[in-house]
C-alpha positions in Angstrom: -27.3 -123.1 92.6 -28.0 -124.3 96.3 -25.3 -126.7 97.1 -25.6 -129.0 100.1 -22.2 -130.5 101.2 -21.3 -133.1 104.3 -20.8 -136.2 105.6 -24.8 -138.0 106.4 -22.4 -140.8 108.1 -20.8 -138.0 110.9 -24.7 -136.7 112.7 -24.1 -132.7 112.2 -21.2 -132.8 109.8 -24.2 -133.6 107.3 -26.2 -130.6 107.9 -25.6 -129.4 104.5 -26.8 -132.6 102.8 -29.9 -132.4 104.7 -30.9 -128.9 104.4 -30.6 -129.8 99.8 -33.0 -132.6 101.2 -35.5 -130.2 102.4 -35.0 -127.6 100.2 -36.0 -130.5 97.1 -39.4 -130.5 98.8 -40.0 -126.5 99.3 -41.1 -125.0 95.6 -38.1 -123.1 94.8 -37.8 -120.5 91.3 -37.5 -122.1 88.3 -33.9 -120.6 88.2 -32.9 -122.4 91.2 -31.2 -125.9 91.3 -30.5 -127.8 94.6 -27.8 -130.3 94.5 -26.7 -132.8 97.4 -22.9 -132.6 97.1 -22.0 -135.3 99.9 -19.0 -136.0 100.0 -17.5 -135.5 96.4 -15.0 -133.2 96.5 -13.6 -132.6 92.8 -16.8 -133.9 91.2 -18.6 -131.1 92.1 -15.7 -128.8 90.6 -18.7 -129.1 87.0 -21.1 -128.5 89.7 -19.0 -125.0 90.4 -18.0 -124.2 87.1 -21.7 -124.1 85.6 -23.2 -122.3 88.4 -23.5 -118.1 88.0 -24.7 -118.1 91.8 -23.1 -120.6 94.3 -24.7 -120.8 98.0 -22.9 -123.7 99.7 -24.7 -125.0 103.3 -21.9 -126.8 105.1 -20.6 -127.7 108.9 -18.0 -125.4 109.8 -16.1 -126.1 112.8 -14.4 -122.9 113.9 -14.7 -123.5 118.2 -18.0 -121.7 118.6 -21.1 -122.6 120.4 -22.8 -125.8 118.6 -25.6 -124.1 116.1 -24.2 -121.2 115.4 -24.3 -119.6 111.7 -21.7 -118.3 109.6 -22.5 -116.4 106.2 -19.4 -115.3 104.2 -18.6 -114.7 100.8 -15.9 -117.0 99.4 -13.4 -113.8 98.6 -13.9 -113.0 102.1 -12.1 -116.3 103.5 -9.7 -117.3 100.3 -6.5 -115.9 102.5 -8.4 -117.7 105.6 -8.5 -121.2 104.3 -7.1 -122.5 106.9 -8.9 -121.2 109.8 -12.4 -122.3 108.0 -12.1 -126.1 108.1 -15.6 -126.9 106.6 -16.2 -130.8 106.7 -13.5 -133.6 106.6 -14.2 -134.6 103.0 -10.7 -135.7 101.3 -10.8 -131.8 99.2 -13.4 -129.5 100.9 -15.3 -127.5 99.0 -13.5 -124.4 99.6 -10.7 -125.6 98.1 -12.7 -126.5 95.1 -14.2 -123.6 94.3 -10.4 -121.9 94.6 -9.0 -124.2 92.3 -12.3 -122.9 90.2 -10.7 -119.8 89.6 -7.5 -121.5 88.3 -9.5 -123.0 85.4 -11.4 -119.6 84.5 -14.7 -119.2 85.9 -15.6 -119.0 89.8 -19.3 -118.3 90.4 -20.2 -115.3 93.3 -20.2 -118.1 96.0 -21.5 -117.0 99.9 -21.0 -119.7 102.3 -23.4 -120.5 104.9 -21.9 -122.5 107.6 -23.3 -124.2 111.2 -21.1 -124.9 113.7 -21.8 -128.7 114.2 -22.3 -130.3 117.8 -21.0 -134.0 117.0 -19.7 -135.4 114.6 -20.0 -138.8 115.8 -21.2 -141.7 114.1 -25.3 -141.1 113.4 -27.2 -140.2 110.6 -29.3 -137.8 112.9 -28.3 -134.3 113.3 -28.2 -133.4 117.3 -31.2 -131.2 118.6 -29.4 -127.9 118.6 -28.5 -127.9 114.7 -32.1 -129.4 113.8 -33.8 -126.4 115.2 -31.3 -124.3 112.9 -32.9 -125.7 109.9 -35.8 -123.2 109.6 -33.5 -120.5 109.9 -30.8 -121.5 107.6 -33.3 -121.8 105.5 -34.6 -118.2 105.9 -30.7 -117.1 104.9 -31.0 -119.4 101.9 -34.0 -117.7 100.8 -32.6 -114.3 102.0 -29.6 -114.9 99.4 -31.8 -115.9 96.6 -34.0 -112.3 96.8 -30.9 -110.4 97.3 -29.2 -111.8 94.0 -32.6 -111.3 92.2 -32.8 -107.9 92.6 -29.0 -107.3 91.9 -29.3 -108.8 88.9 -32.2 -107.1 87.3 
């Protein structure tokens, strides 16, 4: 499962949301489902709990230079919550897919993040993240082939 989180409202901070958008037109395996999280915090803890693969696209905000990418598996940050503030939804989904783990059953979850340039008001994304569409989605893709053949 490809899971697209952010705020459309907040320019880059809904990177994620557009990247599911794009990824809805691009044929994807059969095994493969793209969902546009938004904003919704504990109603995507289903949306966790049924998936056996989780890749969430997010803004993360960590101080680097606007468009950078960040790829990390969720049991590499857990102790680092904190420090990887992804969005400003009410719960992010880090948390969610933590409190996953509390109810029995968190999915192999890698995290790929953009370091957003504004977060003003806008439903555009700035320049810089748009042209790190076509590579995000490269890692996306990237991910997908590396759990196939892992799990044949």
């Amino acid at each position: 499962m490809v899971l697209g989180v952010g705020n459309l409202l907040l320019s880059d901070e809904g990177v994620g949301v557009h990247i599911a958008n794009r990824l809805m037109e691009i044929p994807l395996p059969s095994e493969v489902e793209v969902i546009e999280g938004g904003t919704d915090g504990f109603s995507l803890m289903d949306v966790v709990m049924n998936a056996d693969r989780l890749i969430v696209i997010d803004a993360v905000k960590s101080g680097a230079h606007p468009g950078s990418i960040y790829r990390f598996d969720i049991e590499d940050c857990s102790p680092y919550l904190d420090f990887y503030k992804t969005s400003v939804h009410q719960i992010n989904i880090l948390e969610v897919i933590s409190l996953s783990k509390l109810i029995g059953h968190t999915p192999k979850t890698t995290v790929i993040g953009v370091e957003p340039k504004s977060l003003e008001i806008g439903m555009e994304l700035s320049p810089e993240i748009q042209a790190k569409i076509p590579k995000i989605i490269e890692l996306i893709f990237s991910e997908l082939e590396t759990f196939d053949s892992c799990s044949i």
